[in-house]
C-alpha positions as CSV (number, residue, x, y, z in Angstrom):
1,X,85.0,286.9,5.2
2,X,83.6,285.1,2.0
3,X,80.0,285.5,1.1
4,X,78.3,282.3,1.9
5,X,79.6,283.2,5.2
6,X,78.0,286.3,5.3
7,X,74.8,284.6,4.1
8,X,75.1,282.3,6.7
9,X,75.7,285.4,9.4
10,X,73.0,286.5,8.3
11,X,70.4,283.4,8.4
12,X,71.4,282.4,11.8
13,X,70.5,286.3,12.9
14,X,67.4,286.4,10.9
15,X,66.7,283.2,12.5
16,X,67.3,284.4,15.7
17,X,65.2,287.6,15.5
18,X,62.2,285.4,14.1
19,X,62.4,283.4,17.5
20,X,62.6,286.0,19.8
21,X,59.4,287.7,17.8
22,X,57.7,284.2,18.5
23,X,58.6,284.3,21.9
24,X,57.2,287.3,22.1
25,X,54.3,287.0,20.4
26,X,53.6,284.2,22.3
27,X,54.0,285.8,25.8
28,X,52.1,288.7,24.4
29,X,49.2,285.9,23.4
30,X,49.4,284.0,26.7
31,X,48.9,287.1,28.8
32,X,45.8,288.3,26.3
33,X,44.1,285.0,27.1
34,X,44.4,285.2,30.7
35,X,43.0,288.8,30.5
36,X,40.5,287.5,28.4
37,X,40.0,284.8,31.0
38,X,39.9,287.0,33.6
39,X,36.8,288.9,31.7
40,X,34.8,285.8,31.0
41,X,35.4,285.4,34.6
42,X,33.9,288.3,36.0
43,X,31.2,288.0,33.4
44,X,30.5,284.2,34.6
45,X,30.5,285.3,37.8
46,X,27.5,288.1,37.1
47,X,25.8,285.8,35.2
48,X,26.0,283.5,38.0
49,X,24.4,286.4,40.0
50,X,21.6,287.3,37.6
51,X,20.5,283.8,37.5
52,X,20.3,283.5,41.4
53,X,18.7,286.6,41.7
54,X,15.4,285.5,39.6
55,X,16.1,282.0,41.3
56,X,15.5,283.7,45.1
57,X,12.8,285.3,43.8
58,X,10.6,282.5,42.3
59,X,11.5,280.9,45.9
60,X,10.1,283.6,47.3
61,X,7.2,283.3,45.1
62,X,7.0,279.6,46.3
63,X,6.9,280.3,49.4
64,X,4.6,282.8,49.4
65,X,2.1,280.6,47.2
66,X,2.8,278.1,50.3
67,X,1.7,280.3,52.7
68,X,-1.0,281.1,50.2
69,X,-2.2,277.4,49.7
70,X,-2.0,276.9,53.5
71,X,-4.5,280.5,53.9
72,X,-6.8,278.8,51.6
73,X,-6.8,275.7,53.2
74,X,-7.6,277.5,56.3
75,X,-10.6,279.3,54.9
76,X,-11.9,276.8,53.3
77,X,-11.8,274.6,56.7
78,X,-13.3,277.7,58.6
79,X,-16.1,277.7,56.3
């Protein structure tokens, strides 16, 4: 086997080993982002939560400053 054979050999395999490190890097990147997804998700989703939480509440407080209004309205017709 002459040397620039070798060389070649040994291109093609270096090559080869590169790719499959790509590959891999790339699966390895792919299923990272869909974990890190997946996080942002969950966090979205809480988020989500928190802001309907406060959002019930100032219906609440509506409401209540309805039912308020309306009292009011009442008295003020009863006196």
């Amino acid at each position: 086997m002459t040397r620039a054979a070798m060389m070649k050999r040994a291109v093609i395999i270096m090559i080869r080993a590169v790719r499959m490190m790509t590959r891999a890097a790339q699966m390895t990147k792919a299923a990272l982002m869909t974990r890190a997804a997946q996080i942002t998700r969950a966090a979205q989703m809480t988020r989500d939560a928190r802001m309907t939480r406060p959002a019930q509440m100032t219906k609440a407080a509506q409401m209540t400053g309805v039912s308020q209004i309306t009292r009011d309205a009442l008295m003020t017709r009863a006196a």
